[in-house]
N, C-alpha and C positions, 0 to 999 in steps of 0.2 A: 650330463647324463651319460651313463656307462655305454649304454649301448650307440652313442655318436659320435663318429670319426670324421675327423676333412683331412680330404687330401691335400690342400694348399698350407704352406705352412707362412703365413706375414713375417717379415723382418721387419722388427719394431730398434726405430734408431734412432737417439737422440742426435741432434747437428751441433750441439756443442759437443757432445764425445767424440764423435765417430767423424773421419771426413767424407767428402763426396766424390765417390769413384767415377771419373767421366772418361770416356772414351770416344778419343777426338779420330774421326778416320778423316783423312786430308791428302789428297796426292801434293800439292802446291809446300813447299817446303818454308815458304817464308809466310805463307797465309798461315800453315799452321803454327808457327813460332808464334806470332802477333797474338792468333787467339791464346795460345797457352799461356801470355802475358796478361789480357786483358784477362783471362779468366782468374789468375791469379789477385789480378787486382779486386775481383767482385767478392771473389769466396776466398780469399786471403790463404791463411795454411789448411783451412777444411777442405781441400781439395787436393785431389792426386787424378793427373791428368797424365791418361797410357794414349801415346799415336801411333795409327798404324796409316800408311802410303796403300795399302792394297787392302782388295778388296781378302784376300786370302791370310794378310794380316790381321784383318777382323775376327777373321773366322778363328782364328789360332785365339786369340784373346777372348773373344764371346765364350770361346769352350771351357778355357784355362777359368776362369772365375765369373763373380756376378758385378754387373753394372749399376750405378745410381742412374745413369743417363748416356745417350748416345749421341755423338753430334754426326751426321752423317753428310758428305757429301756425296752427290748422285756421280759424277762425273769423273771416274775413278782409270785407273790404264787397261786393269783387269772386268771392268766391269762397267755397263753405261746406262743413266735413266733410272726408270721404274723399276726395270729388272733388279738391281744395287737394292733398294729398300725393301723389296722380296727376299733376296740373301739373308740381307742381316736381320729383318724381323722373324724371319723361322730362327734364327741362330740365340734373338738375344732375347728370349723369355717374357719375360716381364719387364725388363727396362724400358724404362719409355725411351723415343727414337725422335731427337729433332734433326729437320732436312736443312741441310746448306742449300741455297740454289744459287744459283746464276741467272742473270734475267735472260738467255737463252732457254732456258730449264725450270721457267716459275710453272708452266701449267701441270710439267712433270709432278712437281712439289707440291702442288694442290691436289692431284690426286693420289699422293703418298700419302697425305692428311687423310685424305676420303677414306682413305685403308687401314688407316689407325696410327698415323704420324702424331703425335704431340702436338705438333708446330713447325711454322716454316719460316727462316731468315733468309732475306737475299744478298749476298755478297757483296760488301759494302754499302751498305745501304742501314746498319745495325751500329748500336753505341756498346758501353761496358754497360749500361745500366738494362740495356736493352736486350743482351744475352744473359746477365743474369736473372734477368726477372723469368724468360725465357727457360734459362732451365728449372727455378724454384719453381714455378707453375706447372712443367711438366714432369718433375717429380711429383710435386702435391695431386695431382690429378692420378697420377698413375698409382699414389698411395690410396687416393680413394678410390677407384675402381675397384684393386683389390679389395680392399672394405666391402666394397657393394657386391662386387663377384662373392667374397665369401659369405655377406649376409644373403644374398642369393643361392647362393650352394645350400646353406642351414637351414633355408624356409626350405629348399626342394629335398633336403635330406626330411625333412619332420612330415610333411606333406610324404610323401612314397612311405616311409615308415609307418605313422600313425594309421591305427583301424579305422578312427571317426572319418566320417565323408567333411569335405570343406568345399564349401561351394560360394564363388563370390557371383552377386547379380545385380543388373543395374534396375534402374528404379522402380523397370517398365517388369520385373520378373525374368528376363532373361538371362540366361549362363553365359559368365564373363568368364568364369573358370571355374574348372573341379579336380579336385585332386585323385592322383591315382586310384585311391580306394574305391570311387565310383564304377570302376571297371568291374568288381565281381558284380555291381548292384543293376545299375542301368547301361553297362558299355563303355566303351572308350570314350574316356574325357573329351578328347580332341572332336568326336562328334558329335557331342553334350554342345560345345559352342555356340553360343547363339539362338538357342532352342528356350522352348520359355520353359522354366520351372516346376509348371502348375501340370501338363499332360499324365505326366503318369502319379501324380498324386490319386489316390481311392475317390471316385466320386461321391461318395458320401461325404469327404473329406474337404474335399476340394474348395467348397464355395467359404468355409471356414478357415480354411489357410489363407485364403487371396483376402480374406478382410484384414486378418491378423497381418501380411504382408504390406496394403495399403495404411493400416496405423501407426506401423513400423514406417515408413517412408514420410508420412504426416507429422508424425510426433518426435520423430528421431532418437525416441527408445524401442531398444529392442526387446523381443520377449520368448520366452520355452513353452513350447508345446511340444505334445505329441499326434502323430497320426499316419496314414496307413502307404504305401506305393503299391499299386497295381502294376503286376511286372507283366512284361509283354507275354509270355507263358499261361497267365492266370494267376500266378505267385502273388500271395499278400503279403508284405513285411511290414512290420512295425519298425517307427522310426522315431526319437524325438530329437527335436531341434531346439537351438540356443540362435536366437538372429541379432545382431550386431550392426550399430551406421557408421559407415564411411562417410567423413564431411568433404564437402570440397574446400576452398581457399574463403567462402562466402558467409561458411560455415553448413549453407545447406546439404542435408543427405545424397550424397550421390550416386551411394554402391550400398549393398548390405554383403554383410559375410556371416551364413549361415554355418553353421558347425553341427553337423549330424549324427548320429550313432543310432544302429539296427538293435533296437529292444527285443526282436520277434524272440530269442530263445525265451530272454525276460519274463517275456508274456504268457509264453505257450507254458513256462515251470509254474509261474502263479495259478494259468490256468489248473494244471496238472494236480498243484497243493490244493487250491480248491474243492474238484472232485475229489480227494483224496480225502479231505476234511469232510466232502458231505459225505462220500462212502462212512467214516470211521461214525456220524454223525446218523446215521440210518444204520448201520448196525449196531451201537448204541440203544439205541430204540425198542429196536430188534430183542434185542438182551432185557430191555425192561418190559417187555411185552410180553417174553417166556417166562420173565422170575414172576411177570403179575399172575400169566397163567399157572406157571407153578405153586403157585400159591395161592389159587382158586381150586386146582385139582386138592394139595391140601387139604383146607377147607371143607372139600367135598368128601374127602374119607372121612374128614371128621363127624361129618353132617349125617354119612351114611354107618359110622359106628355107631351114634346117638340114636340112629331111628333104628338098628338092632335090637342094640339096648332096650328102648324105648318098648318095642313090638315083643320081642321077646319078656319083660317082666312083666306086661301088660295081658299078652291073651291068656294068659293060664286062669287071672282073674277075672276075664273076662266072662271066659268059658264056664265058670262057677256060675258067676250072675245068671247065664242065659240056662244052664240048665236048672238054674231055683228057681227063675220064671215061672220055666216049663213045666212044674212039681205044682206052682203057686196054682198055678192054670186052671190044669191039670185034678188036682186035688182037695185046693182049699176051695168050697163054696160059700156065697157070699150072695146077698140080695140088694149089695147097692151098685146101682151100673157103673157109682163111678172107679168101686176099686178095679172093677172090669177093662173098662178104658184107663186105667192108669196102668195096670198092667199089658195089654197091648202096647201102651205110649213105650214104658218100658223095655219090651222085645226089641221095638224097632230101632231103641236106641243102642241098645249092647250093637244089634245088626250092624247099626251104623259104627259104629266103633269098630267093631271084628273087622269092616272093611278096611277102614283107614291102618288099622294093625296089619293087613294083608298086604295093602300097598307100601307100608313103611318097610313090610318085608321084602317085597319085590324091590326095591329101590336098593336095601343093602346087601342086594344079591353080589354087585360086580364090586369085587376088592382092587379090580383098578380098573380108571377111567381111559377111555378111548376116545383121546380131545383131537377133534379135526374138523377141518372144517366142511358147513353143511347149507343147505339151504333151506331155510326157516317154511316156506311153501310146500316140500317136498317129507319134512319131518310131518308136517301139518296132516297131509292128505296119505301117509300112511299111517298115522294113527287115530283117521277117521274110517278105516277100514273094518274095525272091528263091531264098529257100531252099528251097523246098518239092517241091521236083526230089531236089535233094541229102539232102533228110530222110528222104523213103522211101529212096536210090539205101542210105543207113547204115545202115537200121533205126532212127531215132530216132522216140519219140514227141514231140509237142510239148503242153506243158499250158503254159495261157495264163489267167493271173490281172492282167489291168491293170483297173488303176481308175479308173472316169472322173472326170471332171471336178478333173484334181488344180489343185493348181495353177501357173500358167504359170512356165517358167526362159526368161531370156533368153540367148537363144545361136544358134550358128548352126546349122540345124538341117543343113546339108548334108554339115559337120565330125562333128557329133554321128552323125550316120547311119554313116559310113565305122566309125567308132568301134564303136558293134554290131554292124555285119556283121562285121568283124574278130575282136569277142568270139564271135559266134554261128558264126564258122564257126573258130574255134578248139576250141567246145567239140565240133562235131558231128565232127571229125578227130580228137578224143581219144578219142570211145566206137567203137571199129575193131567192136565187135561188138555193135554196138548201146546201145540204153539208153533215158533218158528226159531233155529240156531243159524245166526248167520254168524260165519268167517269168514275173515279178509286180511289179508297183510298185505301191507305196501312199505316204500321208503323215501327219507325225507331227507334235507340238508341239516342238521345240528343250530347252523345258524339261523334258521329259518322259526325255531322254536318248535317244543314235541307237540303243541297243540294245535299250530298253525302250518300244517302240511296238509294239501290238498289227497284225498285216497287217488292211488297209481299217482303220485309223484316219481318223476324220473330217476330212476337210483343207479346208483355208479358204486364204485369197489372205489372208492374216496375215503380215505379217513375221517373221521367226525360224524357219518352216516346215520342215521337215525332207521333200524329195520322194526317195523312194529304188526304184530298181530293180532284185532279183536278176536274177543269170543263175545256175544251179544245173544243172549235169553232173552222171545219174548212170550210171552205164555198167554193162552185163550184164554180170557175173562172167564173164571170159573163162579157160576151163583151161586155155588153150594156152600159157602164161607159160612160161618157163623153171624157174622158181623162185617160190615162195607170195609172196616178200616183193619179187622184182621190179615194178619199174612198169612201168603199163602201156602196148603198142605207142602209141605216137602223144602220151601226155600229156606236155603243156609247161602251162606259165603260171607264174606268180607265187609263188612257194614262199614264204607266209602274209607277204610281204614282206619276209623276210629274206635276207640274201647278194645276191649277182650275180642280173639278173633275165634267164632263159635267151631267152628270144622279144623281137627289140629291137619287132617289132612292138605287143607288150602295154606295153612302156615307152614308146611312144610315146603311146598310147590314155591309160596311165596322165597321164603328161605335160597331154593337152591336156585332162582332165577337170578336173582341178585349174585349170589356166586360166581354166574356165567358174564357179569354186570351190567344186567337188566335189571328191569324191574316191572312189577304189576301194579297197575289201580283197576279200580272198581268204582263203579257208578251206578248205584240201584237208585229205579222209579219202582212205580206201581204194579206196572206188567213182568217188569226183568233186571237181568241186572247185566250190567255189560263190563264186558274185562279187559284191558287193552296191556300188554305186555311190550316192552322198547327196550332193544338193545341196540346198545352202540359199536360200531364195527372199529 
């Protein structure tokens, strides 16, 4: 990996090429002869063997180059004991160091061991086969040390580098170890030791980690999950784990080695994309909600040139008719009653027409719509204002059931108005001899069905809403019919939507509610007829 350096560098040696550099320190001049011989005889020409009489002739050679090996004696002119293998181990590196002794000087040499001696010979008491082995073993040892030193160095190099948290635990959940990175998360490692695992895991969290932990330890596969640390702060982070089993020699589980990494930015961006998506996702919406309205206001000029149109080619011939009437009337006499009453029926009907021509006028008054939104209760009760002249002139009662605070439709409300005065004053021309108009709006859930909403259903500014307003005519039993089964003087509207619809004024009403995307039905009985209007919010 680029980014890792060691500072140790191995000298990798083959023993057939290279020989073995020992460094025999001896004050005894003939002891050290004999070794040079026998060592000769063990390690034949692979060996070069430098002697030094002092302990300061050590010191000169430890500097000048590197050793395979040190034969050290303790008991030197310049130097005596323990102190001697303090010298020469700060001097000689990494070489390993065996102790000469003397049996005056074994307990010396055993605790030279203790310090990091190789090995210890006692002063004749040793063969050739017995120093050789001697130093091949403390070379070999001191070649693997290195090894383990460096593969020690390389885990603690990756461990201090790496971001991910490493956490080894023994079976029970407790921190065997964590490596540095834990320090920005929960603290210093060193006081992580020994502490269980599970504390600052999220309590929501927690009792699902420790099972995932216990099957982990059970099963001897490990597994990834995700979830949350409550940091001493308040701090929540997201973390996920990878868990790992350490076998013992039994092969049973005896450590697990978790491997961690902090999600939290992960998570908070996904959160972040998310809103971002339902933002773009509601304005969206948004956008087809103003092109639908855009295209119902449309719609509505078109609706409202047609009934220009319409009003305009219409009353000029209107006007003809009602004043030939009024000539017929007027001037032709006649002795059958019935051209009499056909001509009345007549009158009343141009009447009727000029009206609905007057309305089609008033309606394509406004060349552009003023769509906003209103509350269907509040449109209602001011365009029952104007009636209340005409209410008593009928004998109508009025019962009045609106509900506040429904919620808002957008629309125009000046369109929408013409629209009930037109409904309100069709029904109070239907009951010739009284009656009762009762209004009421309420609103309902969508899912709930348009016909199964209780009146004052609870309404909310919820999309899918159902806002609906009756109009319901019912009119006093009039005796003066001609016949039980005839209808009665003055009623027109909507016959339950079926066939030709007789009042063009109500098809027009019809017309522009549906624009707004509602819509009207009608339901006539005997007495009335009732109108219920539903738009969806």
């Amino acid at each position: 990996m680029a980014w890792f350096s060691h500072p140790i560098q191995v000298r990798m040696r083959k023993e057939a090429e290279l020989p073995v550099k020992v460094l025999l320190v001896e004050d005894q001049r003939t002891f050290a002869e004999l070794l040079k011989a026998i060592l000769s005889q063990v390690l034949s020409n692979r060996m070069e063997v430098t002697l030094a009489h002092r302990l300061s002739e050590a010191a000169a050679c430890l500097k000048e180059g590197q050793w395979d090996v040190v034969l050290l004696d303790l008991s030197l002119p310049d130097q005596q004991g323990l102190r001697t293998y303090e010298e020469v181990k700060r001097r000689a590196g990494a070489a390993p160091i065996i102790v000469l002794s003397g049996l005056d000087d074994e307990d010396v040499a055993v605790e030279a061991v203790r310090q990091g001696a190789q090995d210890y010979l006692v002063k004749g008491q040793f063969d050739s086969r017995m120093l050789g082995r001697a130093i091949r073993y403390a070379i070999e040892r001191k070649r693997i040390e290195e090894r383990l030193g460096q593969s020690e160095e390389f885990h603690r190099l990756i461990s201090e580098n790496v971001s991910d948290l490493i956490a080894v635990l023994d079976p029970e959940g407790r921190r065997l170890y964590n490596s540095p990175s834990y320090n920005g998360l929960l603290g210093a490692p060193d006081k992580l030791r020994g502490t269980t695992s599970f504390l600052e895991i999220h309590p929501e969290d927690r009792e699902r980690i420790g099972r995932i932990f216990r099957e982990t330890i059970e099963s001897g596969i490990g597994q990834r999950t995700d979830y949350r640390f409550l940091i001493g702060d308040g701090t929540v982070r997201h973390v996920e784990s990878q868990g790992s089993v350490i076998r013992d020699k039994t092969g049973a589980p005896c450590k697990v080695v978790v491997v961690s990494r902090d999600i939290t930015n992960r998570i908070l961006s996904e959160r972040e994309l998310r809103a971002a998506l339902a933002e773009v996702q509601t304005a969206n919406e948004q956008l087809k909600a103003t092109q639908r309205q855009l295209l119902q206001s449309e719609k509505l000029e078109i609706v409202s040139t047609f009934a220009a149109g319409v009003a305009h080619e219409v009353k000029n011939p209107l006007q003809t008719i009602l004043l030939g009437i009024d000539y017929l009337s007027q001037y032709v006499t006649t002795d059958d009653p019935n051209a009499t009453l056909l001509l009345e029926e007549m009158s009343l009907a141009v009447e009727r027409c000029d009206s609905v021509i007057r309305g089609l006028l008033e309606l394509s008054v406004h060349s552009r719509r003023d769509i906003r939104e209103h509350d269907l209760s509040r449109l209602i009760a001011q365009s029952l204002r104007g009636f209340e002249e005409e209410l008593g002139n009928h004998s109508v009662r009025l019962v009045l059931e609106l509900a506040p605070g429904l919620p808002l439709l957008r629309l125009d409300g000046c369109t929408m108005k013409h629209v009930f005065i037109n409904l309100f004053g069709h029904c109070i021309r239907a009951m010739a001899a009284g009656g009762t108009l009762t209004v009421r709006t309420y609103a309902h859930g969508a899912a709930q069905g348009e016909d199964g909403a209780a009146h004052g259903a609870p309404s909310g500014n919820r999309e899918g809403t159902i806002v609906v307003a009756e109009i319901e005519e019912l009119a006093e039993p009039d005796l003066s019919h001609k016949s039980p089964g005839a209808p009665r003087h003055g009623s027109r509207g909507l016959p339950n939507g079926k066939g030709k619809e007789k009042d063009f004024g109500l098809m027009v009403s019809r017309k522009i509610i549906e624009l707004y995307g509602g819509k009207i039905e009608t339901n006539k009985s005997e007495l009335g007829t009732k109108y219920t209007l539903s738009f969806k919010t």
